[in-house]
C-alpha positions in Angstrom: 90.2 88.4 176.0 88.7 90.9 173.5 85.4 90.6 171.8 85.5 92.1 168.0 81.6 92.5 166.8 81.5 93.0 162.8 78.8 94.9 161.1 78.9 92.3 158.7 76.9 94.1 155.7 79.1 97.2 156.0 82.2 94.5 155.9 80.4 92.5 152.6 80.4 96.1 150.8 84.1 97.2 151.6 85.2 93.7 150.3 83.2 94.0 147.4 84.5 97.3 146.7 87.9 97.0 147.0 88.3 93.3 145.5 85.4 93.5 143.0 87.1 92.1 139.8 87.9 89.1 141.4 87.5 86.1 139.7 86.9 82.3 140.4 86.0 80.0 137.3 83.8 83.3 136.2 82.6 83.9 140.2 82.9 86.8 141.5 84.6 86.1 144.7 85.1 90.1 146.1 83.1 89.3 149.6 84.7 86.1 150.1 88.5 87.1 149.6 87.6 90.1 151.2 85.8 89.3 154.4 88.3 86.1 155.3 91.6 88.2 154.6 90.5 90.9 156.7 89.3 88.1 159.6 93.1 86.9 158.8 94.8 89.8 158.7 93.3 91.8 162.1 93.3 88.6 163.7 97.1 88.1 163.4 97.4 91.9 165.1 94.6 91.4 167.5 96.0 88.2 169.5 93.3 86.4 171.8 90.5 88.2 170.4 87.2 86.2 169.4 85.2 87.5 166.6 81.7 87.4 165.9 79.0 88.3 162.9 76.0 90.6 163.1 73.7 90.9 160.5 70.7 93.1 159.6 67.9 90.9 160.1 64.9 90.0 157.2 61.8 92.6 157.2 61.2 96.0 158.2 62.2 97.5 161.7 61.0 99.7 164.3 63.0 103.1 162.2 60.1 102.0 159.4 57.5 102.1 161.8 58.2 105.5 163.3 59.3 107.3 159.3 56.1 106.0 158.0 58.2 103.9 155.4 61.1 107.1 154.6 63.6 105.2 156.7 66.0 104.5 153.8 62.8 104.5 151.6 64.8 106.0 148.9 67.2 102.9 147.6 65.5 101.3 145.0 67.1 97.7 143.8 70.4 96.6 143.8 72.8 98.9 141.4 75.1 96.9 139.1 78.3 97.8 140.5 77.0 96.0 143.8 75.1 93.2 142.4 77.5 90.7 142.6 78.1 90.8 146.4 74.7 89.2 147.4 74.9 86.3 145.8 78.2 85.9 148.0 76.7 86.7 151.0 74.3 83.1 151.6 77.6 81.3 150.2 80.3 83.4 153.4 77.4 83.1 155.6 77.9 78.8 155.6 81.6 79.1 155.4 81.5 80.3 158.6 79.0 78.8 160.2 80.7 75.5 158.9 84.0 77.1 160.6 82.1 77.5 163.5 82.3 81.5 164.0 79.0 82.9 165.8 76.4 84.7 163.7 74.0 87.0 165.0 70.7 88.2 163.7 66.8 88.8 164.9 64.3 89.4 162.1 62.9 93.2 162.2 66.0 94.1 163.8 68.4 95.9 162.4 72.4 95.4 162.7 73.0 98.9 164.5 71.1 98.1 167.1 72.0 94.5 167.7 75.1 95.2 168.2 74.2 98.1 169.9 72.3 95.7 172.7 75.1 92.8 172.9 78.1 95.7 173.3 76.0 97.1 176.3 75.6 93.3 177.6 79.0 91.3 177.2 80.5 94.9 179.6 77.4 94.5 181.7 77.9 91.0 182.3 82.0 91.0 181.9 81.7 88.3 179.3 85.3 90.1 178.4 87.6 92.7 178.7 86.5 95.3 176.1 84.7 95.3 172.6 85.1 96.4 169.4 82.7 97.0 166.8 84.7 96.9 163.8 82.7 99.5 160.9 83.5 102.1 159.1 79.7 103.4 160.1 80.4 106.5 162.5 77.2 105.9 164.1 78.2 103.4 166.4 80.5 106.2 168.1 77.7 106.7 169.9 78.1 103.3 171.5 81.8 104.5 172.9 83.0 104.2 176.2 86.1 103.0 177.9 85.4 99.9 177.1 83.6 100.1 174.0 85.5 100.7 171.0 84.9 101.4 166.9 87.5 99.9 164.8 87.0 101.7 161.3 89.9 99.1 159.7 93.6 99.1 160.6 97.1 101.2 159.6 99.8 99.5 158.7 101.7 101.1 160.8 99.8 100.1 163.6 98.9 97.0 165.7 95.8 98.6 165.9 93.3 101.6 165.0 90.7 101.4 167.8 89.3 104.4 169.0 87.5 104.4 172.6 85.7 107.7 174.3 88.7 109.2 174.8 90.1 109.2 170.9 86.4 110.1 169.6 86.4 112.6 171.9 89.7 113.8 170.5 88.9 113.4 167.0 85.6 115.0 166.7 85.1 117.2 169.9 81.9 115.7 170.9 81.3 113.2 173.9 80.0 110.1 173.4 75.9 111.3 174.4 76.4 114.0 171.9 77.1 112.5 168.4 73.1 111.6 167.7 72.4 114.9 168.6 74.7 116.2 165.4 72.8 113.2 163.7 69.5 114.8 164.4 70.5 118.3 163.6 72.6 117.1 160.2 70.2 114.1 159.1 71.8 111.7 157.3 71.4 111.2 153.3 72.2 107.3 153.0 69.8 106.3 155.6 67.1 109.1 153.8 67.1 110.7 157.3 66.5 114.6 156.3 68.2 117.5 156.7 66.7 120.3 158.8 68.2 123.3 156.8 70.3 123.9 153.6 73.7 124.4 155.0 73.9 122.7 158.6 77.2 120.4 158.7 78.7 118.4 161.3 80.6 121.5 162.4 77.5 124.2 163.1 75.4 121.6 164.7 78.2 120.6 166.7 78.5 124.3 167.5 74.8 124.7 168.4 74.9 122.2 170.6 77.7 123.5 172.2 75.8 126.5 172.8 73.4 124.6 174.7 70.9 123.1 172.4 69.8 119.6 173.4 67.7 117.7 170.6 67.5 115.0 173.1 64.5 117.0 174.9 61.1 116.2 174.0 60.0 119.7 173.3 61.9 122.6 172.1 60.5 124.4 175.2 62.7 122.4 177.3 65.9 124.0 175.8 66.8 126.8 178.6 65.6 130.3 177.6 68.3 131.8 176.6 68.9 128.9 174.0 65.4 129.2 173.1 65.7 133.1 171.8 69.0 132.3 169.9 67.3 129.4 168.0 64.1 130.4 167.7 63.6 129.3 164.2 64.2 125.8 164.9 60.8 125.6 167.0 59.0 124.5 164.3 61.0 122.0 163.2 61.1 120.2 166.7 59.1 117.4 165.7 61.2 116.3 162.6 64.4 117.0 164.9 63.4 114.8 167.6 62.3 112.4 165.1 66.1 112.6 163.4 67.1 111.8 167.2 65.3 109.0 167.6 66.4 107.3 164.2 69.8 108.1 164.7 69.7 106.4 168.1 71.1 103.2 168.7 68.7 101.0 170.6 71.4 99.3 173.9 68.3 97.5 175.7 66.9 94.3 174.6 64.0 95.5 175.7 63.9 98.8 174.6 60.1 100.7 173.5 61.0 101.5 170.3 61.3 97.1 170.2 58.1 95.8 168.9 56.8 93.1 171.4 57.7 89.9 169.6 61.7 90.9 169.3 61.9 92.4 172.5 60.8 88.9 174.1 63.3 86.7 171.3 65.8 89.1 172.2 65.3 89.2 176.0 65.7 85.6 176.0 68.4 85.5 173.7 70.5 88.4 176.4 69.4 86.3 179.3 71.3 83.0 178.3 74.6 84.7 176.7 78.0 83.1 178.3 81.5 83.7 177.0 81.2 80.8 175.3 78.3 82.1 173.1 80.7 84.6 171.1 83.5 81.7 171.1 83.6 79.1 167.9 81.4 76.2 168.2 83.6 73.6 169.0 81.0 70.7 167.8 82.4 72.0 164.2 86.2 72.4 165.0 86.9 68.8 163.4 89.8 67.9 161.5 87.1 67.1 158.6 85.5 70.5 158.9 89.3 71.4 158.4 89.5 69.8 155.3 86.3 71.3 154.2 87.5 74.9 155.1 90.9 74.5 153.0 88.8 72.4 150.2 86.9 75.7 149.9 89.7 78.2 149.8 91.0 76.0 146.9 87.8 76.0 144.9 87.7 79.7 144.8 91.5 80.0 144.1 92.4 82.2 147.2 95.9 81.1 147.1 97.1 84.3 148.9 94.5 82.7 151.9 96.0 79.3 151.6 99.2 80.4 154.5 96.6 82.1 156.2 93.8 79.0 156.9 95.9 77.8 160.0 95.2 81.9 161.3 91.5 81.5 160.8 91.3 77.9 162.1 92.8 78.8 165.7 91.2 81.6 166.2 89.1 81.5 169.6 
């Protein structure tokens, strides 16, 4: 059996997106349709395949911390377009709990990173046979092995899109160690991580670090010396490039030392006691009333093109 981990805020925004004029009895109903039809429809090409929530937890994280408040300092509000997916969110969140699907989340932890730590433990532990981190967030390429996989949505044409080490490596050149080292050459504007020069894409930073230059040291002095004299001008700038490294990273250990103390012990404790069975549905909710509930909802919001599709969702693991 597979596990599918969902970066469920990137997931709420897609299906907002794409289905935002949506309508229930004057609700918007974007996240809802969205989110379950997806869960339908790569459930129906992903047989025997549980699937699990992770969420960006409430208040400020370690990134904050070590930007002195930058860290994606610059989005102010909600914009209008977007507005009316978080009222949706608290109502999918119940849905599923009430369905029984596993949510994750740890307050001053970010979603990245959570996933990034339960990835790491269900292969560690063998809790099951690979995992998937469905996104469309190219960070978590980073997180890539052989048994580690990003899912950035499905073809058609395909049973499925997944790409492991192999197909990033194909894709974008770079191994799996090397794509926050791009990160922390590039910056990244969403997340207000900055730039180091005008001009510096994906495809020179991938070529400087093909050429030997390792962001990953601590000091620029550790680069060898002949790397050293061809980017000489970057010395300077060490400090904001290692800083760019270490947001772009993706914490894997629960207790990691970018962690502040009190999430590292909740999330410790948390990786110690995980089974299969905590990324399977709770089966204390898998009633025939919690049944009725499910398809009373779907009818509420007038998701008739979900109704044939309830019996999917329902027997998923």
């Amino acid at each position: 059996m597979n596990l599918v981990l969902i970066d469920s805020k990137n997931l709420v925004f897609r299906a907002h997106y794409v289905h935002r004029f949506l309508l229930s009895k004057g609700r918007c109903t974007s996240v809802l349709f969205g989110v379950l039809k997806m869960l339908a429809a790569t459930a129906s090409r992903m047989p025997d395949t549980a699937f699990v929530f992770v969420w960006d937890g409430k208040g400020k994280t370690w990134r904050h911390e070590l930007s002195k408040g930058e860290y994606k300092g610059h989005r102010q509000g909600v914009n209008e377009e977007m507005a009316p997916a978080f009222p949706q969110m608290d109502i999918l969140r119940k849905v599923l709990d009430d369905a029984g699907f596993r949510q994750f989340d740890f307050d001053n932890l970010e979603c990245d990173d959570l996933i990034g730590i339960l990835a790491t433990v269900v292969i560690e532990k063998d809790l099951f046979e690979k995992v998937i981190i469905y996104s469309t967030d190219k960070d978590f390429y980073q997180l890539v092995t052989d048994n580690v996989g990003v899912m950035r949505g499905y073809d058609k044409d395909k049973i499925e899109q997944v790409s492991f080490a192999q197909e990033v490596q194909e894709e974008t050149g770079l191994d799996q160690e090397d794509w926050v080292k791009v990160k922390a050459l590039t910056g990244e504007v969403t997340d207000n991580i900055p730039k180091i020069a005008a001009g510096l894409g994906p495809k020179t930073a991938m070529k400087m670090i093909q050429a030997g230059l390792d962001p990953s040291l601590p000091e620029f002095k550790k680069n060898k010396w002949v790397v050293r004299q061809r980017f000489q001008t970057l010395a300077t700038q060490w400090g904001k490039i290692r800083q760019n490294y270490e947001l772009s990273r993706i914490v894997r250990a629960a207790g990691d030392e970018h962690l502040p103390a009190p999430v590292c012990e909740k999330v410790i404790a948390m990786v110690q006691g995980l089974t299969t069975e905590s990324f399977l549905r709770d089966p204390k909710k898998l009633s025939d009333d919690s049944f009725s509930a499910f398809t009373d909802f779907i009818m509420d919001y007038e998701m008739q093109e979900l109704w044939q599709q309830r019996f999917v969702l329902w027997k998923l693991p």
